[in-house]
RODO-2510 file (C-alpha; in nm, 4 decimals, decimal comma):
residues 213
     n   res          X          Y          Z
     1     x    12,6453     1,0170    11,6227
     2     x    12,7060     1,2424    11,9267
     3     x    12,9617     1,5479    11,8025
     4     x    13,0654     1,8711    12,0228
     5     x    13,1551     2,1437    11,8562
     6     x    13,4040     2,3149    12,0017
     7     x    13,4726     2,6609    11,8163
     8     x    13,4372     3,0225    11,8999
     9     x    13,3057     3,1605    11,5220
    10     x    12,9453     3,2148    11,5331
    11     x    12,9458     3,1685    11,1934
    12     x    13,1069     2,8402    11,1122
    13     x    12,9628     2,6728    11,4556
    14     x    12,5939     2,7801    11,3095
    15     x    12,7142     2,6313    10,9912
    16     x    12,8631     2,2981    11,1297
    17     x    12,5533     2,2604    11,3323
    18     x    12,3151     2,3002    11,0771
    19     x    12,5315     2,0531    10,8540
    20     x    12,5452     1,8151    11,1544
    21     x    12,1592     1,8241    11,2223
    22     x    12,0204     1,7458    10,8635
    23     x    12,0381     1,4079    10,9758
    24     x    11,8024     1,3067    11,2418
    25     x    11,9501     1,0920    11,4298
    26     x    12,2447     1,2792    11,5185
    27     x    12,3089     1,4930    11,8801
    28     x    12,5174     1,8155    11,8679
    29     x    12,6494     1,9696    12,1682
    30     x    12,8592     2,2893    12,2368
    31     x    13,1752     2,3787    12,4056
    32     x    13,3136     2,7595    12,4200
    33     x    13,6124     2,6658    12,6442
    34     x    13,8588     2,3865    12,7637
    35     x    13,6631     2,3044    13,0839
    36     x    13,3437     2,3025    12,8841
    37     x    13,4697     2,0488    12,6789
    38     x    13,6495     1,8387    12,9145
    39     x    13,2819     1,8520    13,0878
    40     x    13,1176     1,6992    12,7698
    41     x    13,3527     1,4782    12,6969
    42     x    13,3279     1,3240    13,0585
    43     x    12,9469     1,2710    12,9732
    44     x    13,0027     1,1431    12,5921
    45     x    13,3402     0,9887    12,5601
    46     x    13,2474     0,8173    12,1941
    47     x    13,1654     1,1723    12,0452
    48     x    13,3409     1,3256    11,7896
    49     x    13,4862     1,7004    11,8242
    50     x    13,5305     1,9433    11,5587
    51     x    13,7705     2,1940    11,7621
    52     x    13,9014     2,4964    11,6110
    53     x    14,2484     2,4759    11,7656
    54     x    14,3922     2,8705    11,7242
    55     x    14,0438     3,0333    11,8626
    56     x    14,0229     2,8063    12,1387
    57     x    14,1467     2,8127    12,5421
    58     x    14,4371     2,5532    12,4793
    59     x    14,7639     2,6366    12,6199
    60     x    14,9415     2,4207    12,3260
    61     x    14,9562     2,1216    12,1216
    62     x    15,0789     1,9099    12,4484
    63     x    14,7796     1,9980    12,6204
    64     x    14,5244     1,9335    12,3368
    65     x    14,7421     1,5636    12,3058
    66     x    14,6607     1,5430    12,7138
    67     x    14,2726     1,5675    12,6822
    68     x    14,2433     1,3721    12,3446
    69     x    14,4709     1,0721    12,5220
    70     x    14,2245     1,1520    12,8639
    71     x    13,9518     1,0353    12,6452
    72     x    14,0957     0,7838    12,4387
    73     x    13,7277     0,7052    12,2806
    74     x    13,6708     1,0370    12,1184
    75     x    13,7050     1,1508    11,7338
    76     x    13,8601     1,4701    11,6585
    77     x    13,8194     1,6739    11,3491
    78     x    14,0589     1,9972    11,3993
    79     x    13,9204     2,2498    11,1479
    80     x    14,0387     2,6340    11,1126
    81     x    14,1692     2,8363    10,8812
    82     x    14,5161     2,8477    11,0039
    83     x    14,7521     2,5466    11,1534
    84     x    15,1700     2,5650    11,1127
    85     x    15,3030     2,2626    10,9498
    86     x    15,4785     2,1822    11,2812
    87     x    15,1340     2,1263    11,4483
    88     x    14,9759     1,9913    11,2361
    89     x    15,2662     1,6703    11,1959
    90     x    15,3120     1,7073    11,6089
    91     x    14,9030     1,6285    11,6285
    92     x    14,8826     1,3648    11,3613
    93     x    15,2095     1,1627    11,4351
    94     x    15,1290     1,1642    11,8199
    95     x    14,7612     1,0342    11,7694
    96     x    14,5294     0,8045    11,5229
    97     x    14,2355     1,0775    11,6891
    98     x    14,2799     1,3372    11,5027
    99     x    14,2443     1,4251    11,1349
   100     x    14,2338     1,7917    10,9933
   101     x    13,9920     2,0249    10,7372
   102     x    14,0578     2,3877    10,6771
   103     x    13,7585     2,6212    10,6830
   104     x    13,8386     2,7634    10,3814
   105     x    13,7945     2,3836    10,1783
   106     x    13,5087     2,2736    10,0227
   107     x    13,2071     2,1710    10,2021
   108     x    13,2557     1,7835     9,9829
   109     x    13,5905     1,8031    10,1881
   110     x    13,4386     1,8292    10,5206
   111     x    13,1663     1,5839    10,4535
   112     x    13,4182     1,3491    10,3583
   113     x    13,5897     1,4204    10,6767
   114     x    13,2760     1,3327    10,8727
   115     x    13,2019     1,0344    10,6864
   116     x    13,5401     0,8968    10,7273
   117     x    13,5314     0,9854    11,0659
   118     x    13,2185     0,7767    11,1379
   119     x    13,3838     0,4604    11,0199
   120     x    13,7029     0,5744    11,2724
   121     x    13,9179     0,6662    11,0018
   122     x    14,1097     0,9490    11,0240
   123     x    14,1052     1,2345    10,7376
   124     x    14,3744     1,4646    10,6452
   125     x    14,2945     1,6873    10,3855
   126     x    14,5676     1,7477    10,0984
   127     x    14,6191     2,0724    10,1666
   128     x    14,7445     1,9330    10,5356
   129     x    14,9296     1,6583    10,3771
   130     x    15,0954     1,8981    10,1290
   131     x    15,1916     2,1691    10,4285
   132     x    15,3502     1,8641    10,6473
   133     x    15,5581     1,7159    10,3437
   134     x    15,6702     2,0316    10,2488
   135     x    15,8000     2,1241    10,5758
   136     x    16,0011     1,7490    10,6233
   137     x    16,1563     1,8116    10,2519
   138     x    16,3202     2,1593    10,3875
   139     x    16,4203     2,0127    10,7255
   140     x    16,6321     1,7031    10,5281
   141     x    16,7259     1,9372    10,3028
   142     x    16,8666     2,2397    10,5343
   143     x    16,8499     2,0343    10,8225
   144     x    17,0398     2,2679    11,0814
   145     x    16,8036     2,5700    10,9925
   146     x    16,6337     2,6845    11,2716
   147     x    16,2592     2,7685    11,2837
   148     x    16,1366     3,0830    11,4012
   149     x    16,0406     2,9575    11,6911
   150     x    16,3380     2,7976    11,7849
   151     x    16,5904     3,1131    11,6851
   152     x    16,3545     3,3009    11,9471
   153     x    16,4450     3,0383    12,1991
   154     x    16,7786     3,0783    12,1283
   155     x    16,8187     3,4324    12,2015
   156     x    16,6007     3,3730    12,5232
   157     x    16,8432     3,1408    12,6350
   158     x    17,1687     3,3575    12,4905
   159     x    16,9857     3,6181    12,7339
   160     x    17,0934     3,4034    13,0512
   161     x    16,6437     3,3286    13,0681
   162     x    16,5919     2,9950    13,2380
   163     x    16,3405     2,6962    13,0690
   164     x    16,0809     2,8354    13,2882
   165     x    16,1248     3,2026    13,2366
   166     x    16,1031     3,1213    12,8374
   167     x    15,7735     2,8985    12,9018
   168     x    15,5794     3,1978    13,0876
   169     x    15,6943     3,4255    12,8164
   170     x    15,5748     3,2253    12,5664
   171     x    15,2786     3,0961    12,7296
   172     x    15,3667     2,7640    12,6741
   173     x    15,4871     2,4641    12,8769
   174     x    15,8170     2,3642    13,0422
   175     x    15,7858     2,0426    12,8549
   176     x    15,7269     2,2302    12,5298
   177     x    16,0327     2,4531    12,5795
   178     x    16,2434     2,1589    12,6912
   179     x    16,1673     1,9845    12,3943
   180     x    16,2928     2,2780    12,1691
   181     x    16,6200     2,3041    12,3596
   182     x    16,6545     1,9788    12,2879
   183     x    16,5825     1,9747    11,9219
   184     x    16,7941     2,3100    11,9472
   185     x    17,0987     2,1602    12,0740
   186     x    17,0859     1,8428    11,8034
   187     x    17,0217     2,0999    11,4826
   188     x    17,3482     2,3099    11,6240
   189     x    17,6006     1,9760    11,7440
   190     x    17,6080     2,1713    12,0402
   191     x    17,5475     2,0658    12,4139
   192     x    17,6035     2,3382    12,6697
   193     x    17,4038     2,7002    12,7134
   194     x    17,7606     2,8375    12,6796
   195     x    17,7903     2,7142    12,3068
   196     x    17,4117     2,8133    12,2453
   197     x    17,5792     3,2199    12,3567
   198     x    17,8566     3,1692    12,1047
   199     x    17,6139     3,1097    11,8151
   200     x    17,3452     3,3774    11,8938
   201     x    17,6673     3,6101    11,8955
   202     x    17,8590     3,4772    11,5639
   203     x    17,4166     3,4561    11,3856
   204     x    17,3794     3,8256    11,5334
   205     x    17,0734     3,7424    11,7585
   206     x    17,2235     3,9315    12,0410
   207     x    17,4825     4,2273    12,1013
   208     x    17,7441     4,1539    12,3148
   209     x    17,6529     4,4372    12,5460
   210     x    17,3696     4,2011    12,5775
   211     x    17,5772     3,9410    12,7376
   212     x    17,7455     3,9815    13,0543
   213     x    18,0311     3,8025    13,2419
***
């Protein structure tokens, strides 16, 4: 097996690595940013990546989908000790690639994470599994509550701040943003920028001396 690991903590990539290595036969390489790993991958498309997602260069989920789709041959285990609920279901329904530890799980979890891995099964670990179900039971149940996220690209937009302004100020993509307006627009019944001003003014997300004719 050929893996790359592909996170910033000293600590856990030492760990991983020494995991990784007790067996022989296996090859571990290292990637501390985006292009490093693109690099690898280019050279090893069959090897699998365990990528700490929030401590690495990515931009956002789209562009982590991008590479991972780029090389369609690759195994990804995302492990860290923090991913939203959102992400997590984004990454998982998107692509049969990636599957999902937490560092702070037990080392059986991980193994059985590699193992499953091996034979190109994906793993989710419950925790993961919990976190997304969780999440889709609120949404049916409150299903025109915003996210945090989303009430923040409200008030952007209630601010007269175009798709692209948001995106740079979020350091995210237009396609990203565009995709909240649009999931935006369906949890309000609205369809205009002039309708998304009325509600940041009747939820209190802006003052009207904020808004100007």
């Amino acid at each position: 097996m050929k893996y790359i690991l592909a996170d910033n903590q000293e600590l856990t990539r030492f760990a991983l690595e020494s995991l990784l290595t007790k067996d022989n036969a296996n090859v571990v390489y290292k990637a501390t940013d985006k292009a490093g790993l693109v690099a690898l991958l280019k050279e090893h498309e069959c090897a699998t990546v365990l990528l700490d997602y929030t401590l690495f260069d990515f931009t956002d989920e789209d562009q982590l989908l991008i590479v991972a789709e780029r090389f369609s041959l690759s195994e990804w285990i995302l492990i860290s000790e923090e991913l939203t609920p959102p992400f997590m279901r984004r990454v998982i329904y998107s692509s049969h690639q990636f599957s999902i530890v937490f560092k702070d799980g037990s080392i059986h979890e991980l193994r059985d994470a590699l193992q499953s891995v091996s034979h190109h099964q994906r793993f989710i670990s419950q925790r993961a599994l919990e976190a997304i179900i969780t999440q889709q039971q609120e949404e049916e149940e409150h299903p025109n509550i915003l996210t945090t996220t989303e009430t923040e690209i409200v008030k952007a937009i209630a601010q007269g701040k175009t798709t692209k302004e948001i995106a740079t100020e979020r350091f995210s993509s237009v396609h990203t943003i565009t995709t909240h307006r649009k999931n935006i627009f369906r949890k309000l019944g609205i369809n205009t920028a002039h309708e998304v001003v009325k509600y940041a003014l009747r939820a209190g997300l802006i003052d009207s001396s904020e808004f100007y004719i």
